[in-house]
C-alpha positions in Angstrom: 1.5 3.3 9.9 2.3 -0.4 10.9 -1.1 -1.2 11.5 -2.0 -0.1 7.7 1.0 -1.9 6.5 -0.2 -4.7 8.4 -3.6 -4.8 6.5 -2.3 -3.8 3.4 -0.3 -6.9 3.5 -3.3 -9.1 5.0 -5.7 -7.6 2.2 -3.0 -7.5 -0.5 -2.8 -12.0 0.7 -6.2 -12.5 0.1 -5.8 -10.6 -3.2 -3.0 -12.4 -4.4 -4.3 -15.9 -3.6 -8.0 -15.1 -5.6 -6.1 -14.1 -8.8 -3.7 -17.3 -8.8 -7.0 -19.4 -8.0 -8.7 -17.4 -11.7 -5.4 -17.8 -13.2 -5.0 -21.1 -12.7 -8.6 -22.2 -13.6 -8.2 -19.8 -17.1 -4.9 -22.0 -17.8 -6.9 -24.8 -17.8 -9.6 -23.4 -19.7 -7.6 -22.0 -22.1 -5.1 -24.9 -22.9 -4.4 -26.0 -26.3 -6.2 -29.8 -27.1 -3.1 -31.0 -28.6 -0.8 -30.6 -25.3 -2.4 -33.4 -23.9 -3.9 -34.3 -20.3 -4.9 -31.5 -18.1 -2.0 -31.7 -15.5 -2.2 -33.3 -12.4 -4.8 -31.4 -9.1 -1.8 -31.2 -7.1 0.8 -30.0 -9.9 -2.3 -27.1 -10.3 -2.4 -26.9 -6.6 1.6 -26.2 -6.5 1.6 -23.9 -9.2 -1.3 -21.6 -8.3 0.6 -21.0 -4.7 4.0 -20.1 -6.2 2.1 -17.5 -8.2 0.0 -16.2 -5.6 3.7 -15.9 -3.3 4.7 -14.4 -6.3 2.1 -11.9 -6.3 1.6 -10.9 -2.9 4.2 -8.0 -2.7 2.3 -6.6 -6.1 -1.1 -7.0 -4.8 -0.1 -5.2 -1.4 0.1 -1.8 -3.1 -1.2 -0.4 -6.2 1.0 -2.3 -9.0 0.8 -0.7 -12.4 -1.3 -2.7 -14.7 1.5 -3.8 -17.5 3.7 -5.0 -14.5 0.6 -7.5 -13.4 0.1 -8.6 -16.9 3.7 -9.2 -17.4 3.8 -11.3 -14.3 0.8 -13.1 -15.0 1.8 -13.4 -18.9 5.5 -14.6 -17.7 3.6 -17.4 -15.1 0.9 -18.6 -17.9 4.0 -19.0 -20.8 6.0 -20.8 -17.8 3.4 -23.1 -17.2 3.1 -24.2 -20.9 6.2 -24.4 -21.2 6.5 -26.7 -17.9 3.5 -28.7 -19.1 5.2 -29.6 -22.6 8.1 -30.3 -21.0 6.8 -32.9 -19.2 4.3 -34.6 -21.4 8.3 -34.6 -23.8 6.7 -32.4 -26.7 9.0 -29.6 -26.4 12.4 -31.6 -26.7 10.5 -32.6 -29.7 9.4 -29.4 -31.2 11.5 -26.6 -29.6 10.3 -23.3 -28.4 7.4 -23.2 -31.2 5.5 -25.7 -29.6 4.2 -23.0 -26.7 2.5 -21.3 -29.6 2.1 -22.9 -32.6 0.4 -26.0 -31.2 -1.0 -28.4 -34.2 -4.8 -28.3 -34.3 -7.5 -31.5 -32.7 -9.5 -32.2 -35.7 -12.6 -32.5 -33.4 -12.9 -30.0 -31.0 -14.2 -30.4 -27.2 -16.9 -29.7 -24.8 -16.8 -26.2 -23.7 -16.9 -22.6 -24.7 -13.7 -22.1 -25.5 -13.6 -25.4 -27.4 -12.9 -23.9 -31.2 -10.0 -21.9 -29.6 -8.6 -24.5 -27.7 -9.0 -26.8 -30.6 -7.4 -25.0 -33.4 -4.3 -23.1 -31.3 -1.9 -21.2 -32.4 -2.1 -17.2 -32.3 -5.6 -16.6 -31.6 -5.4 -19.1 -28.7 -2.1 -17.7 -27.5 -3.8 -13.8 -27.9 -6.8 -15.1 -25.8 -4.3 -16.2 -23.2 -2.3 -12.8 -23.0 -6.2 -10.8 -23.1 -7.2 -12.9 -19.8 -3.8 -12.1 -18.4 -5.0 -8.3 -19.1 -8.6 -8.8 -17.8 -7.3 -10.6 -14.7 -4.4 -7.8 -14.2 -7.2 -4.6 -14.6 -9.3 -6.6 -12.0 -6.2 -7.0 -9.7 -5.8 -3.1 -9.9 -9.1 -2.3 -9.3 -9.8 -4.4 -6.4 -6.4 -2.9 -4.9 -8.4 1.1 -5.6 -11.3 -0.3 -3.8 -9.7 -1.9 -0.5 -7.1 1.0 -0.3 -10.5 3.7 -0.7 -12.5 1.6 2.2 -9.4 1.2 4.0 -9.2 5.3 4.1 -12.8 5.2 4.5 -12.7 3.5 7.6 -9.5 5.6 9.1 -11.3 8.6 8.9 -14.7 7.6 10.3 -12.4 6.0 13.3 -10.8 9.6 13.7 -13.9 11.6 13.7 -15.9 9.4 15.8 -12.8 9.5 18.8 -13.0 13.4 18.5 -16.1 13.3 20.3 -15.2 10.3 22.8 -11.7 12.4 24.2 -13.8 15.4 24.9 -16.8 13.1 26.8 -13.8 11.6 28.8 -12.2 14.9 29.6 -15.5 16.4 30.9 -16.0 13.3 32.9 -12.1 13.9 34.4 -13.4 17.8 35.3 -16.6 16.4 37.0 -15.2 13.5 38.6 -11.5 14.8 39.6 -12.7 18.7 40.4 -9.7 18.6 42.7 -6.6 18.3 39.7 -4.2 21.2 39.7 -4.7 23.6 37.4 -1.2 25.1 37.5 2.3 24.9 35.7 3.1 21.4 34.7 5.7 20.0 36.6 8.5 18.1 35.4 9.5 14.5 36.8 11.4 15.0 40.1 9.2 18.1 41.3 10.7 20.9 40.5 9.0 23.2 38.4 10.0 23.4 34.2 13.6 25.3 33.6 12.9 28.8 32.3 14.8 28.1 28.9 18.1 29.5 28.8 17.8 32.8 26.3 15.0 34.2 28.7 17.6 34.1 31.3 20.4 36.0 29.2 18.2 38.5 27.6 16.9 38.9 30.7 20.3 40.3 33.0 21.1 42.0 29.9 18.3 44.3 29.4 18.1 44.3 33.6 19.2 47.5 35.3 21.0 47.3 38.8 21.1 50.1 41.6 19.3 52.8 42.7 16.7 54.8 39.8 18.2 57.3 38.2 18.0 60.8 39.0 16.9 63.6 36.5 19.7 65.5 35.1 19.6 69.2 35.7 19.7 71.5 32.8 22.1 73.2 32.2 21.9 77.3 32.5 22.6 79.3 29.2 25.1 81.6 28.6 23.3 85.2 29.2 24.6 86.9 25.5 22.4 83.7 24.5 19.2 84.0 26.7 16.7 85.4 24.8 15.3 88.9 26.2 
């Protein structure tokens, strides 16, 4: 069982640390025109292993899907919110600036560069659907290690079925000499005859000489039949 938790936590890592590396670059991707410069590698860097600690536990065992997207939504709206705090445009705004950011009037290079450019719901909807996809892939990912890790458990079980008995016939051929007795307990004595035996034993247990037959008894002679 430690062993499995063991990989389960080593696999649920590795997990963890791909979906902050796709959430990070689809923050980027899908970041509003008007919040200004992409942030800084190592702010991206930072961020990306906080959410990754952050989802380690989760990715370790099979997390419902709506708990991953809430996490992942609750990180993405945390970053934007970081992000516009910084650049000064959400003392400026308020709250209303981590969705309802104004539109670019030209739009940039890229394929989400109409989205990005015009903000607002759709861009803010596109954000929470990644979250989804990236949650659903999270799950499944999880299904798949936990099935191979099974996988692998039982092909490891059958295959030292047949490895005890090869090294059992090897001990009868190589050690012909073992007793084939009682076990003996530590110390040298042989195993204590458990305690009940012994009771029901001297109570069912007869002492003396056997028995002898009881004669029978002679009827009266108005009763013996003629």
């Amino acid at each position: 069982m430690q062993g499995r938790a063991g990989t389960r936590g080593s696999s649920g890592a590795l997990l963890a640390a791909v979906t902050a590396a796709y959430a990070t670059g689809g923050f980027v991707a899908l970041r509003a025109d008007s919040a200004g410069d992409t942030p800084p590698v190592a702010a991206l860097a930072v961020g990306g292993i906080a959410l990754a600690l952050l989802l380690w536990p989760l990715a370790a065992r099979t997390t419902r899907v709506l708990a991953l997207t809430a996490v992942l939504a609750v990180a993405q709206i945390g970053a934007q919110a970081l992000t516009l705090a910084a650049s000064g445009s959400l003392t400026t705004h308020g709250a209303r600036a981590i969705v309802c950011c104004p539109p670019t009037p030209a739009p940039g290079a890229g394929p989400f560069a109409t989205l990005t450019a015009q903000a607002g719901w759709g861009l803010f909807a596109a954000q929470l659907g990644a979250c989804l996809v990236l949650a659903l892939l999270l799950r499944g990912a999880r299904r798949l290690v936990d099935g191979a890790l099974d996988a692998l458990a039982d092909a490891g079980r059958l295959l030292t079925i047949p490895l005890r008995r090869l090294l059992d016939l090897l001990a009868a051929l190589l050690l012909p000499g073992t007793p084939a007795g009682p076990r003996r307990v530590r110390g040298g004595h042989d195993a204590p005859v458990p305690l009940a035996g012994l009771v029901l034993a001297r109570a069912t247990a007869r002492r003396g000489p056997p028995r002898a037959r009881a004669p029978r008894r002679a009827l009266p002679s108005h009763l013996t039949p003629a």
